[in-house]
Legacy VTK file of the C-alpha trace (Angstrom):
# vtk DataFile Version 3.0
C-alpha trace
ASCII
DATASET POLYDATA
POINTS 360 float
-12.779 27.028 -46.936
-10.812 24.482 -49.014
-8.139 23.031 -46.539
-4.839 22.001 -47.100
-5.442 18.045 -45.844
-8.415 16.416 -44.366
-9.030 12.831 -43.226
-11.090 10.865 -45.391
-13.357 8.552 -42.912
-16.783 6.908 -43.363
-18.945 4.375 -41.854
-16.075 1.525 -42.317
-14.133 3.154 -39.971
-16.417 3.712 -37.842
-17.710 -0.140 -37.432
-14.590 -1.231 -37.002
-13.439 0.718 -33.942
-17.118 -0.450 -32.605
-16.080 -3.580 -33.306
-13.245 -3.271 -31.292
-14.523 -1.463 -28.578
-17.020 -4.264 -28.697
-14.973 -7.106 -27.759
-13.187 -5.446 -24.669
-9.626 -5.493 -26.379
-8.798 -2.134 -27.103
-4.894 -2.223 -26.452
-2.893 -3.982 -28.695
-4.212 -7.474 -29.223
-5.439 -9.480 -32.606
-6.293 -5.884 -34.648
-2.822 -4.891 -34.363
-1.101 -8.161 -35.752
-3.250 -8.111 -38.751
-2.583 -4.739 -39.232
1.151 -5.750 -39.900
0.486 -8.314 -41.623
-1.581 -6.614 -44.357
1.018 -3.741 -44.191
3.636 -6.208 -44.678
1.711 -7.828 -47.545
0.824 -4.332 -49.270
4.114 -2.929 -48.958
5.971 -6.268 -50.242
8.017 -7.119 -46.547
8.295 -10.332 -45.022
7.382 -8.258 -41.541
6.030 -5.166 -40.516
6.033 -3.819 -36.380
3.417 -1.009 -35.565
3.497 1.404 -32.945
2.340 4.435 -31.964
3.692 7.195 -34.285
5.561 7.446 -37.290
8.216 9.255 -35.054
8.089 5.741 -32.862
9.287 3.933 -36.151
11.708 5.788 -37.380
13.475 5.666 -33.253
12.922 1.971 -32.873
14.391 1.258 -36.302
17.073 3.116 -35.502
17.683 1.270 -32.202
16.828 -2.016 -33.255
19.885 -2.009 -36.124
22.202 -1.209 -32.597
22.709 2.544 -33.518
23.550 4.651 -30.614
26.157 6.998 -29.152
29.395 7.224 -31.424
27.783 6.740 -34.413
26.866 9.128 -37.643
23.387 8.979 -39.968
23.093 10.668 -43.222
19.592 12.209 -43.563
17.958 15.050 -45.069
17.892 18.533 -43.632
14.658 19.128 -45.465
12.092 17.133 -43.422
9.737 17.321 -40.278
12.145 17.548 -37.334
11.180 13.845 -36.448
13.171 12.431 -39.232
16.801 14.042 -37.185
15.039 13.980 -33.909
15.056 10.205 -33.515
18.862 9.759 -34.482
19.497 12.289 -31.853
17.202 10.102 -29.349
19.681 7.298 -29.727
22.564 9.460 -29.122
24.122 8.981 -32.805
25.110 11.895 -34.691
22.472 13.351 -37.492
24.585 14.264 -40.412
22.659 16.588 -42.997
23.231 16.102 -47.143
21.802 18.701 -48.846
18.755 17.974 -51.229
17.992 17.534 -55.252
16.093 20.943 -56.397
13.539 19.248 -58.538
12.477 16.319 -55.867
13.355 17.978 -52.641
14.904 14.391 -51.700
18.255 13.618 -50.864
20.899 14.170 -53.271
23.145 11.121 -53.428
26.098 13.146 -54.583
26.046 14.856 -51.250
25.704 11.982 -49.702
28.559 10.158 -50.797
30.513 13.708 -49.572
28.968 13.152 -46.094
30.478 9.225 -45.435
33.508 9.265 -42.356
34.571 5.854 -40.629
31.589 7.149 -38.088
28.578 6.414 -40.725
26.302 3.842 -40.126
23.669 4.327 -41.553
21.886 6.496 -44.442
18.211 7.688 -43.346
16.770 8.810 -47.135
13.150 10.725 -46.724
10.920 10.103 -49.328
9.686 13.765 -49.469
5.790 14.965 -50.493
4.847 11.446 -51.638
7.755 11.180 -54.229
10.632 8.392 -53.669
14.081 9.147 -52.863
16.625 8.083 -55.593
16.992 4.460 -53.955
19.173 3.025 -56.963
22.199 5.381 -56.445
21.228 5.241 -52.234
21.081 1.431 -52.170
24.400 1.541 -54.074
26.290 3.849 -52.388
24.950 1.594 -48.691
26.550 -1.578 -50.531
29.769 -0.259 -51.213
29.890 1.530 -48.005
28.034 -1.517 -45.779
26.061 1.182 -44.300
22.377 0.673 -42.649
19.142 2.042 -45.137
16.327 3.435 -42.762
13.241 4.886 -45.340
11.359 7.704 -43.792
8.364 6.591 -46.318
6.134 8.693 -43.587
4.833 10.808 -46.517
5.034 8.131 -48.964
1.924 5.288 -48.552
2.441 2.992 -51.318
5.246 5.005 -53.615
7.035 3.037 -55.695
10.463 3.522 -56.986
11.558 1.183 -59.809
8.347 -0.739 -59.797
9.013 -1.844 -55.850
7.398 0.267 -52.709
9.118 2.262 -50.566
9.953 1.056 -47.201
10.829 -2.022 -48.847
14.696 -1.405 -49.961
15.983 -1.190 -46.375
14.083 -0.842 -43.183
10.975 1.210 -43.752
9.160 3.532 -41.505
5.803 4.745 -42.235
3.184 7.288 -40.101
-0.404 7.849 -39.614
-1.307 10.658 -38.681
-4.289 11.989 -39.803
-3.177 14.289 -42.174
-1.594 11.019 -44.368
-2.745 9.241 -47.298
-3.807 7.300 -44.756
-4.567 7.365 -41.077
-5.138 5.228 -37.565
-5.797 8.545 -36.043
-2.247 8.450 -34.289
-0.093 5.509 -35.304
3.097 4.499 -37.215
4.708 0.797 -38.778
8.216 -0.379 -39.216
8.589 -2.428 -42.178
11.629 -4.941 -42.670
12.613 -8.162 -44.474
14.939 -9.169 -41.354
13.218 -11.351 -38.803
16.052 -10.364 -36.136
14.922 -6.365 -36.451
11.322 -7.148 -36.086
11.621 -9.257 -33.243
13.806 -6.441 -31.508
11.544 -3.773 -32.859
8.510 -5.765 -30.918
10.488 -5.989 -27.723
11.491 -1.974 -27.958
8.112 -1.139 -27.927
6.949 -2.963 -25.131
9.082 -2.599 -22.282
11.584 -4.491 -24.023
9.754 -7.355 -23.228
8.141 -10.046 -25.233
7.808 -11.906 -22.320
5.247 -10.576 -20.057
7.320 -9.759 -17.044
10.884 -10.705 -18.371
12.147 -7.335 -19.701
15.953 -8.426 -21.496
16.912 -4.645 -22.895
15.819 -1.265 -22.418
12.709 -0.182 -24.020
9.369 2.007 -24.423
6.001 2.283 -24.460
5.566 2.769 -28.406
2.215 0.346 -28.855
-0.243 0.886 -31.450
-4.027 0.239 -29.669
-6.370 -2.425 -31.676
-8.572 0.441 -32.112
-6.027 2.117 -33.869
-5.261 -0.905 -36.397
-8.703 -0.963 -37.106
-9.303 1.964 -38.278
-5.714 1.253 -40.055
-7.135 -2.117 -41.793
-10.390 -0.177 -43.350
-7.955 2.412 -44.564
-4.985 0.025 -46.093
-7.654 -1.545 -48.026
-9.117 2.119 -49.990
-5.381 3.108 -50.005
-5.375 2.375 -53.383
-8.406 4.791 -54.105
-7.006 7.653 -52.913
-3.893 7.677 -54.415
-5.626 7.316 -57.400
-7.589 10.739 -56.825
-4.474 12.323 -55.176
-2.841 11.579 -58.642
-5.771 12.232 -60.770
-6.106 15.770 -58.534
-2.325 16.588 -58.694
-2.739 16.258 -62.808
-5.063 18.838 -62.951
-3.686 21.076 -60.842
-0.317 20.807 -63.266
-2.358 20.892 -66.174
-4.080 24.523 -64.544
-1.087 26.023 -63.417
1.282 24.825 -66.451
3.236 27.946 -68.323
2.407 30.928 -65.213
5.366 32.542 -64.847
6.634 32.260 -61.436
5.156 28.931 -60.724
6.720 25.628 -61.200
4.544 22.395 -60.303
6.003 19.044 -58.940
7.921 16.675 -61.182
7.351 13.180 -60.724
10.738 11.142 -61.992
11.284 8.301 -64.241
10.979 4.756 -62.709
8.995 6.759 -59.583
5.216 6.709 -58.788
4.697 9.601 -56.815
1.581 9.099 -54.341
1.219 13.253 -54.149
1.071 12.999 -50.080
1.650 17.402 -50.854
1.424 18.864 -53.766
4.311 21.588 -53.823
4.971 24.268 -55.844
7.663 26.285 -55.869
6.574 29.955 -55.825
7.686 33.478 -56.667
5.956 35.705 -53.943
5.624 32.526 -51.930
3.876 34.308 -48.499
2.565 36.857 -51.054
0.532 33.874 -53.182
-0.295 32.022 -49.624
-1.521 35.059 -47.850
-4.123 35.951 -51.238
-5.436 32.338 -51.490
-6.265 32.257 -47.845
-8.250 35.704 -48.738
-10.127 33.199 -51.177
-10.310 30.217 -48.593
-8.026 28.029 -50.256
-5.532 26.647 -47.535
-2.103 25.948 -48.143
0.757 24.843 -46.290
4.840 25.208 -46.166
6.496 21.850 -45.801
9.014 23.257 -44.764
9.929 26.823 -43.610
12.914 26.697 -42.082
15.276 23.558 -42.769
16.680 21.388 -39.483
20.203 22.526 -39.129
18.818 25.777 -39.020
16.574 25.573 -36.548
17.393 26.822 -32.991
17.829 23.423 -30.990
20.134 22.353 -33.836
21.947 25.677 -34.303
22.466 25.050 -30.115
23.988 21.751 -31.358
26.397 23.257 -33.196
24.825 23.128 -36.964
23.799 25.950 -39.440
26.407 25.111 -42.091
24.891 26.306 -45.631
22.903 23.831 -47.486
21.879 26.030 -50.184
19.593 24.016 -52.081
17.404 23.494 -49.142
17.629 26.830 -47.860
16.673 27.740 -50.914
12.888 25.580 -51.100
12.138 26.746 -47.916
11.940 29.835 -48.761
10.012 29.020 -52.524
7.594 25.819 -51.633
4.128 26.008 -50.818
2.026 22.909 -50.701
-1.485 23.291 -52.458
-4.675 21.387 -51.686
-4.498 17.586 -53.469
-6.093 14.990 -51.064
-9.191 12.944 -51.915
-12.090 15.301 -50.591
-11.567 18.090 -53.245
-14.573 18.324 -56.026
-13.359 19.372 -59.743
-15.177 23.025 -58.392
-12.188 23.250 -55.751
-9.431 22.069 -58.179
-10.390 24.967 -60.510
-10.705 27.504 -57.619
-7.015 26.708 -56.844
-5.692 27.254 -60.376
-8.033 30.415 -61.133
-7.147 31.818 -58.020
-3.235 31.539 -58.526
-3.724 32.469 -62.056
-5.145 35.661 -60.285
-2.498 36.619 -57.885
0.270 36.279 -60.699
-1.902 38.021 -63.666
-2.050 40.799 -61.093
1.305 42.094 -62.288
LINES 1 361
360 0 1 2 3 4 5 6 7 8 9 10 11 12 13 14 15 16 17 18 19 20 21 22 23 24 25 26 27 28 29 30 31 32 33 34 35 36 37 38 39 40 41 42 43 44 45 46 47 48 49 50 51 52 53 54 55 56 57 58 59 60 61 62 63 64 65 66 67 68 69 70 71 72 73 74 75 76 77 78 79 80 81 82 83 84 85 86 87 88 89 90 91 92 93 94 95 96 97 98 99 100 101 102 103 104 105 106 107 108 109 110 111 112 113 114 115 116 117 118 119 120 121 122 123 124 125 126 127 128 129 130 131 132 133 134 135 136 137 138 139 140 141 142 143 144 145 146 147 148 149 150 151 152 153 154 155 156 157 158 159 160 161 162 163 164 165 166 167 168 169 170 171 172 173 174 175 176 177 178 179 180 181 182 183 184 185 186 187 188 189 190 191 192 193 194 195 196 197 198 199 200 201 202 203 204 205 206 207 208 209 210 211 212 213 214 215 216 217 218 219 220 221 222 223 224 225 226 227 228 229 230 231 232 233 234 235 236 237 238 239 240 241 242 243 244 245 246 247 248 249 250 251 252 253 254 255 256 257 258 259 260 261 262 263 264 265 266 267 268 269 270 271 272 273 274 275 276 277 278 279 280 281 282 283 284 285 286 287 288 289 290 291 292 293 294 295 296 297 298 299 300 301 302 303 304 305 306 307 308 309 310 311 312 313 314 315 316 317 318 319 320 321 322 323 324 325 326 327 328 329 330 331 332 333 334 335 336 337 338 339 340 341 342 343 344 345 346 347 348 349 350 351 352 353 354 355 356 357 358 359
């Protein structure tokens, strides 16, 4: 079986969490600050905060930049349900623009649409590995004075005008194991504002940084050193597999270039996409992902049913038509890319979807 996404660990990893389990301090200690600081480094911040999940970042960002009940975030409908969770866990509004067709990002015409007196802030998702349009996003924020929280949770190391995502506003990153990079379980805020990152730090730990003095309300949200071990040995080969990811994802465009009823991934001018999917959009979409599972080739739909229209949010009162994301769900279909595929699996993908469609 060739699956969709699989973890790419070796002995590295391995040493390091020994290392750590080694020493006694396996909750957050020494690992986990120079974890952020090498994030921070990589990803071009003054200061990065990590915690436990990417779902973890994307809440305390949220909270740390004061966002709560009254107020309204733009974000995308086409996303994991984190991304419109975690304004929801503040108590602020989640306010859905509907995506660009050939990105499956945010499309900042509809965001500009979205923008009341309630807006705060504008939560852009940088969607498959490919970065949102943060030119027009960062512009329409200025003339607005609204908040920028990146979901770069897909996006390791995507750059957008020659500068990484997470990086234009405050970033949020996960890593989970199916990411171009992983701690096992783990996410990292990213910021250039000292007064977020100190807040961030106190959210996830009691709101405390103080042991004992707790001045707000706050969580348990703390990455483990073992975690940011494994983390460290990963941010450091980063590099190396988006490298493959990209060299994979050209070969699967070159393969599946000109078959009617397929249409690969763009990447867009001034954008490095990092290929955390590699998403097609499909005629016959369950037809094509139910024959390539008869040939073991796993694929994946990211995602099948958008967030307003999913049952806790139609019980919130959404399920307005967003067309253009109503529409991918019901076309994309993520192919293998990630770094463990051989140039034998690459060509077993495009044969075998050259098969399904020649079969009409």
């Amino acid at each position: 079986m060739i699956p969709i996404a699989k973890p790419t660990l070796g002995k590295e990893e391995i040493d390091a969490v020994t290392e750590v389990l080694s020493s006694g301090m396996i909750a957050q200690g020494p690992k986990v600050e120079e974890f952020e600081l090498a994030f921070s480094e990589y990803t071009g911040c003054e200061y990065a905060a990590a915690v436990n999940s990417g779902t973890a970042a994307l809440h305390i960002a949220l909270l740390a930049h004061g966002i709560g009940k009254g107020d309204e975030v733009i974000t995308s409908p086409f996303s994991f349900i984190a991304t419109a969770n975690s304004i929801l866990y503040t108590g602020a509004k989640p306010v859905f623009a509907d995506i660009e067709s050939d990105t499956y990002n945010i499309d900042p015409e509809r965001i500009q649409e979205k923008i009341t007196p309630k807006t705060r802030a504008i939560m852009p998702v940088h969607l498959y590995g490919h970065p949102a349009d943060m030119k027009a996003i960062m512009e329409i924020a200025d003339d607005s004075k609204l908040i920028v929280i990146e979901d770069a949770c897909q996006s390791h190391g995507a750059e957008c005008l020659a500068k990484k995502v997470g990086s234009f506003g405050t970033g949020t990153f996960s890593f989970y194991p199916t990411k171009n990079m992983t701690t096992s379980e783990g996410g990292m805020l990213t910021t250039n504002e000292k007064e977020i990152t100190e807040k961030a730090k106190m959210i996830r730990a009691h709101g405390s940084k103080i042991r004992y003095l707790h001045e707000m309300l706050g969580f348990n949200l703390r990455m483990t050193d073992i975690a940011a071990a494994i983390g460290i040995v990963q941010l450091g080969k980063l590099d190396g597999f988006t490298a493959t990811r990209q060299k994979n994802a050209e070969i699967l465009s070159a393969g599946l270039k000109g078959i009617p009823g397929v249409v690969p991934p763009v990447t867009k001018a001034d954008c490095t996409h990092v290929f955390h999917q590699y998403t097609i959009r499909a005629e016959k979409r369950d037809q094509l992902a139910a024959f390539l599972k008869e040939k073991e080739i796993g694929t994946g739909v990211h995602y099948p049913i958008p967030i307003h229209k999913q049952p806790v949010y139609i019980e919130l009162g959404y399920g307005d038509s967003l067309p253009a994301s109503e529409k991918a769900a019901k076309e994309v279909l993520s192919l293998p890319v990630h770094p463990a595929l051989s140039r034998t699996d690459l060509q077993e993908i495009v044969e075998a979807t050259k098969e399904f469609y020649a079969k009409d």
